[in-house]
C-alpha positions in Angstrom: 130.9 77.8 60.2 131.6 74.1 60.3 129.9 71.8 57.5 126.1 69.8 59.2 128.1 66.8 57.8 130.9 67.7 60.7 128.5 69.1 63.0 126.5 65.6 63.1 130.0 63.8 63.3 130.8 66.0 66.5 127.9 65.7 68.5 127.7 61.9 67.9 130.8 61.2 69.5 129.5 63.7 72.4 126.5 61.3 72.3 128.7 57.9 72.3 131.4 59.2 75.1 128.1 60.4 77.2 126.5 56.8 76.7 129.8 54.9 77.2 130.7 56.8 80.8 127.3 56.2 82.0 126.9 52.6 81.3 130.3 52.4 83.1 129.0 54.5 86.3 126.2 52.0 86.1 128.5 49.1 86.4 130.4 50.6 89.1 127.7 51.2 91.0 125.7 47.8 90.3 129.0 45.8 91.6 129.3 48.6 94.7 125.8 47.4 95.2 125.8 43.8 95.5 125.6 41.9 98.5 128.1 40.0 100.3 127.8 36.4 100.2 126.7 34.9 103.7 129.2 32.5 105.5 127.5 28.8 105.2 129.1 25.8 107.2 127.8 22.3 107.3 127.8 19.3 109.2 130.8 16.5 107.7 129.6 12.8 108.4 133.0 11.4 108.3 136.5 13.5 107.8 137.9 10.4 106.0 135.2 9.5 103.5 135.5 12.8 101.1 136.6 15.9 102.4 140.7 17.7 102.1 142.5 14.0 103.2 146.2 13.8 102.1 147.6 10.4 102.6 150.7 10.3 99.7 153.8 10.2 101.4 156.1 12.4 101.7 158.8 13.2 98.9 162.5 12.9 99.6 163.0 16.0 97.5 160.2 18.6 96.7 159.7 22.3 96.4 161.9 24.1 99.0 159.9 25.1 101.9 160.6 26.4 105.4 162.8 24.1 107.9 160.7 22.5 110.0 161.0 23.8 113.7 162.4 20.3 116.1 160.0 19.5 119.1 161.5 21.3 121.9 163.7 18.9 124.0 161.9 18.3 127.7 164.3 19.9 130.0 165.7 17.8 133.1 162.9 18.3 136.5 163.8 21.2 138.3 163.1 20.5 141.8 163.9 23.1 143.6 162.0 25.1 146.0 159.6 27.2 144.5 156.2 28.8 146.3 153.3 29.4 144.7 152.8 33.4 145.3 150.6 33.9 142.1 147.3 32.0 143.0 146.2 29.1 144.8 146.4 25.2 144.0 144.1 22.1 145.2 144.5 19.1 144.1 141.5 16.6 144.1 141.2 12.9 142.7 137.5 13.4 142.2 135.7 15.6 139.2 132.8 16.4 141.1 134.1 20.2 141.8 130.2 20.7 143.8 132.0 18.9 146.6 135.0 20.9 147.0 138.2 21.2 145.4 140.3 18.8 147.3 143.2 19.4 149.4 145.5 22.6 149.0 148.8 22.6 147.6 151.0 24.8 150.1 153.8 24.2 148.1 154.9 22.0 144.7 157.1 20.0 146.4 157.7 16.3 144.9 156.4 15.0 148.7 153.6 17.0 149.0 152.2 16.0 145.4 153.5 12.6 145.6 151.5 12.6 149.1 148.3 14.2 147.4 148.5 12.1 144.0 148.8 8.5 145.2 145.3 8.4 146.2 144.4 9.2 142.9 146.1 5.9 140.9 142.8 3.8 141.8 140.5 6.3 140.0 143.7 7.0 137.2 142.2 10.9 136.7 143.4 13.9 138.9 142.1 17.6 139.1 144.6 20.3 140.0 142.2 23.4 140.5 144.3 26.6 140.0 142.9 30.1 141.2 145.2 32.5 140.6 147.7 34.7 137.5 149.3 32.9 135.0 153.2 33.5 136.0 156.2 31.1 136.4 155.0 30.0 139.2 151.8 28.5 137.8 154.1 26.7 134.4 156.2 25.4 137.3 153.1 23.8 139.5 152.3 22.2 136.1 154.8 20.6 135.2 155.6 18.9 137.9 151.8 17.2 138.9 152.5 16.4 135.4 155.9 14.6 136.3 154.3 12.9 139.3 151.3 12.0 137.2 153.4 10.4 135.0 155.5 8.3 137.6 152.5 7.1 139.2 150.9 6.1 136.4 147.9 8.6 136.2 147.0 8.6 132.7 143.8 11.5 132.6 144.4 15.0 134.4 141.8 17.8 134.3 143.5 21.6 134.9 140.4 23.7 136.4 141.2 27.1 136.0 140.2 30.1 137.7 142.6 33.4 136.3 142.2 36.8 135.2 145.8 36.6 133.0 149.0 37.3 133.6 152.2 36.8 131.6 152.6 35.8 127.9 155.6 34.1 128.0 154.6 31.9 131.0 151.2 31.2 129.7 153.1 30.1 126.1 155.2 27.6 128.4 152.5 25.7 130.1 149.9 26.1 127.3 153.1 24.0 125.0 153.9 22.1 128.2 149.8 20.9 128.7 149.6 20.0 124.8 152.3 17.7 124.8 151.1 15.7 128.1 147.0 15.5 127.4 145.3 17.4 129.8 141.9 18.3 129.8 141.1 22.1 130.5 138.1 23.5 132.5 136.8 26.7 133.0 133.8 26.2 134.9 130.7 28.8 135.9 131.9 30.1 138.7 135.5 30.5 137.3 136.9 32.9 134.4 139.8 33.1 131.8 140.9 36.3 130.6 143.5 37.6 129.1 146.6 35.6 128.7 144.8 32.6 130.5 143.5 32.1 127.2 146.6 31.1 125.5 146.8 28.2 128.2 143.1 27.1 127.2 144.3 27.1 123.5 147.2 23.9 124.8 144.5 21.6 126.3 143.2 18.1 124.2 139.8 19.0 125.6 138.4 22.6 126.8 134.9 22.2 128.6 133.6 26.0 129.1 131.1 27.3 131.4 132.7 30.5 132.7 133.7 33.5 130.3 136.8 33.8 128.4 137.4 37.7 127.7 141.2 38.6 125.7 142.1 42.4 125.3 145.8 43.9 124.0 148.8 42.2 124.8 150.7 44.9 126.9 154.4 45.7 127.0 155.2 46.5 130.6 159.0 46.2 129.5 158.6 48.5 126.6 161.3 51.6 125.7 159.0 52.9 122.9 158.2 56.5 123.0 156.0 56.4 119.9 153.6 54.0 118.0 155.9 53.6 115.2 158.4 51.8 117.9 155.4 50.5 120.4 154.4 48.3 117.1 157.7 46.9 116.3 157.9 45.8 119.7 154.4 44.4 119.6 154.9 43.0 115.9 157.8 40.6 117.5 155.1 39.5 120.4 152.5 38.9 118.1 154.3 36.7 115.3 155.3 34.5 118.9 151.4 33.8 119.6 150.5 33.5 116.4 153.4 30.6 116.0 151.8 29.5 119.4 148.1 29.3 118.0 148.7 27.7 114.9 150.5 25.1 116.3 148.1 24.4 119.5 145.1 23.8 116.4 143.5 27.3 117.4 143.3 30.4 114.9 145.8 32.9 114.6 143.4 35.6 114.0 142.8 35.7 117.7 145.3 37.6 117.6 144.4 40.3 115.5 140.9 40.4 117.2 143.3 41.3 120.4 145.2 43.8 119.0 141.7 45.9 118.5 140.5 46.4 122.1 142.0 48.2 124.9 143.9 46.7 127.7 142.0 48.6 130.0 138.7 46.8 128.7 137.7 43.3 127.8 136.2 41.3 124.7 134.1 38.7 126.3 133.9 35.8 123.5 130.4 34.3 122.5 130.2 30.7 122.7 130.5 30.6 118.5 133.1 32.6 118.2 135.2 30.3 121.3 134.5 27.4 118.5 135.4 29.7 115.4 138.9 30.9 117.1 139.2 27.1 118.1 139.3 27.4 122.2 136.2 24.9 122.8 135.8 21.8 122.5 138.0 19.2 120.8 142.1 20.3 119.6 142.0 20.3 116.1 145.8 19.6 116.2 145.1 16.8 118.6 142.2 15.6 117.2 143.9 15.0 113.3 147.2 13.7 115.2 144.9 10.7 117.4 142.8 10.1 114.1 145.3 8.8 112.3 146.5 6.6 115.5 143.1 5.8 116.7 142.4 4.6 112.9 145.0 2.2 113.8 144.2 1.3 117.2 140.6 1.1 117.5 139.2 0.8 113.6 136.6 2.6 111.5 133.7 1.4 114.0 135.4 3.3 117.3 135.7 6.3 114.9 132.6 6.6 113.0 131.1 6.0 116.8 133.4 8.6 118.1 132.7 11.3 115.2 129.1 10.9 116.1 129.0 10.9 119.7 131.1 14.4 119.3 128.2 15.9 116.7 125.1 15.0 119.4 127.5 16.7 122.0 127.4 19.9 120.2 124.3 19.7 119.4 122.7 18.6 122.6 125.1 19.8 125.3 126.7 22.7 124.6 123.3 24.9 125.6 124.1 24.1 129.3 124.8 26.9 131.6 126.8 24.4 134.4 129.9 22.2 133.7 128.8 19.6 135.8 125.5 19.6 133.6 127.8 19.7 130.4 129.7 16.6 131.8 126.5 14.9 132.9 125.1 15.2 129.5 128.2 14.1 127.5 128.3 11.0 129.9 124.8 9.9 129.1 125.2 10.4 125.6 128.3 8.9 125.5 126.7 5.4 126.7 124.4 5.2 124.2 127.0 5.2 121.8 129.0 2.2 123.8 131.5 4.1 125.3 133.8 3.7 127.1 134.7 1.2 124.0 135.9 -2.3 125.9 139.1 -2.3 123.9 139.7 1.5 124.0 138.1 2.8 127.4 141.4 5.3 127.7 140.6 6.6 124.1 136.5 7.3 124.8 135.2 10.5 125.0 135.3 11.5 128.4 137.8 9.2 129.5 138.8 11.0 133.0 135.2 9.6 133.9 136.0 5.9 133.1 137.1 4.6 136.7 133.7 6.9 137.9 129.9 6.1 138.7 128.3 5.9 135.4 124.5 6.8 134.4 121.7 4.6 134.5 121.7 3.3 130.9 118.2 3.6 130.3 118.9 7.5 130.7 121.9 6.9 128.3 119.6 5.6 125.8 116.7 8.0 126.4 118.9 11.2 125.6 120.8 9.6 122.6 117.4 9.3 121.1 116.3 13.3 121.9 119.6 14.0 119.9 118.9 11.7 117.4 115.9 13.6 116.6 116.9 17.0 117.1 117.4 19.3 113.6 121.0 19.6 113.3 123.0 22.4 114.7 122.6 26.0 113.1 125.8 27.0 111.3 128.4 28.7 112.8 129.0 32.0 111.9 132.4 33.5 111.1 133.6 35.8 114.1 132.9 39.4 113.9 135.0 42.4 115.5 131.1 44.3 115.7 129.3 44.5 119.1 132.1 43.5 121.4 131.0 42.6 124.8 133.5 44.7 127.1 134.1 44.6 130.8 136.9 45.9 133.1 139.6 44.0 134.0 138.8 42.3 137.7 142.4 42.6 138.2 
């Protein structure tokens, strides 16, 4: 028989080992246990006073990085005939979409639009209401109101949309082709945006949204896989493409990933928080950091400060309205209050396309700036969730 002295030596250590795996269960479970910390945003007064600003130039030599991708050269007009078998086109020179759409396109012809466009110099704004799939056809119609726009001198163009998808590639096209030549995008309430329509919304300066935007799985009609493994190869390649796409167009490349997760049969219908959080509303955040710097310039800190403000009361006094035409109406009485459109930069205001237009009493102007002056400020944002999807089938 083993000496106490040994005895007591043994069971100690039993004692100590017992003690020592238990406290470390009870640290496991105390950090499995502790909550997650809650997303918190907050209004910025000013992106330039405080904030992530970078303003050193650029070295000559520095850390190796990726080689920039050139600006795609704009290919020669393409005029021949082309018919619009994909959806339906008007063309209007007023915003006031209650009154009808304006005359229909029968075919993108340079007569026909130069015919319907003139009329709209005086005003300087144009709508081209499309109803219809996204498809070559559409990236075509675009680009070419946009050449006409340009010749005549028609600086503000609003793209009211009306599609339940189409194709990816085409969708890329115009949504590059739209960011490079300032249109504004509308989806209004009795209009929708699904599917790849959405990668046209992400291209616009301005999105105003009243109708719903819904995105599902891209879907590889083209495909030769016979298994997963091969179906997500394929899909990996069309992915990294709209994820490029996003990132450059100022919107969030996890939209993507948010697609991949619901069927193509079904539809995601996105809240109005998480169309902010994924960057489809509202203001381009590419756009909006490229004309800061240029509007600094142009306009000074005054137009700015004005025009960071004015976009805050929006948000927080607009964006609850059901009706684009309401949402417009309310932007252009704030808007007055905070002296837009500026004398020397009407084209730069918020709400530009509406310059050349009937404006609102200014006693109204003044009457709603000081509601939103008063209002508490906008509840945060919170970060987009995959949970409680809204889904819907496809209307075709």
């Amino acid at each position: 028989m083993p000496p106490p002295s040994f005895l007591h030596r043994f069971h100690g250590a039993r004692a100590g080992c017992l003690i020592t795996c238990l406290l470390l269960l009870g640290a496991c479970g105390g950090q499995q246990q502790a909550p997650a910390p809650e997303v918190e945003t907050q209004t910025v007064a000013s992106p330039e006073e405080g904030g992530a600003v970078s303003r050193a130039p650029m070295p000559e030599e520095s850390v190796p990085a990726p080689a920039p991708v050139p600006a795609p050269k704009e290919k020669a007009a393409d005029w021949s005939p082309v018919e619009l078998v994909s959806g339906q086109a008007w063309i209007d020179c007023a915003l006031d979409y209650r009154r009808g759409d304006g005359e229909p396109l029968p075919a993108p012809t340079r007569e026909n639009l130069r015919q319907l466009l003139e009329p709209c110099v005086e005003g300087d704004v144009l709508r081209l209401r499309w109803r219809g799939k996204i498809a070559s056809d559409f990236t075509t119609l675009v680009e070419r109101v946009t050449r006409v726009a340009d010749a005549l001198g028609i600086g503000n163009r609003v793209l009211d949309l009306d599609s339940t998808g189409g194709q990816v590639e085409d969708a890329i096209r115009a949504g590059d082709w739209i960011g490079r030549h300032h249109w504004t995008l509308w989806v209004r309430e009795d209009s929708l945006c699904h599917s790849a329509c959405v990668f046209v919304l992400a291209g616009g300066d301005s999105r105003m949204l009243a109708g719903r935007v819904g995105i599902h799985r891209i879907i590889r009609l083209s495909s030769t896989a016979t298994n997963r493994e091969e179906l997500n190869t394929e899909l990996q390649a069309v992915y990294a493409t709209v994820r490029a796409y996003l990132e450059r167009n100022g919107a969030s490349p996890l939209l993507a990933d948010v697609m991949k997760t619901v069927p193509n049969r079904s539809l995601r219908l996105l809240t109005t928080d998480e169309l902010r959080v994924y960057g489809l509303d509202g203001n381009n955040a590419a756009q909006d950091d490229l004309d800061r710097v240029r509007l600094l310039d142009k306009c000074g800190d005054d137009f700015m400060h004005r025009r960071d403000a004015w976009v805050r009361a929006f948000h927080e006094r607009c964006r609850d309205e059901s009706e684009l035409h309401a949402l417009n109406s309310c932007g252009l009485e704030l808007r007055r209050g905070f002296g837009f459109p500026d004398e020397d930069c009407p084209a730069e205001s918020p709400l530009a396309e509406f310059n050349a237009l009937a404006e609102v009493p200014a006693d109204a102007a003044e009457a709603v700036v000081e509601e939103a002056a008063v209002q508490p400020a906008a509840a945060a944002v919170p970060a987009a969730t995959a949970g409680d999807p809204a889904l819907l089938r496809p209307g075709g």
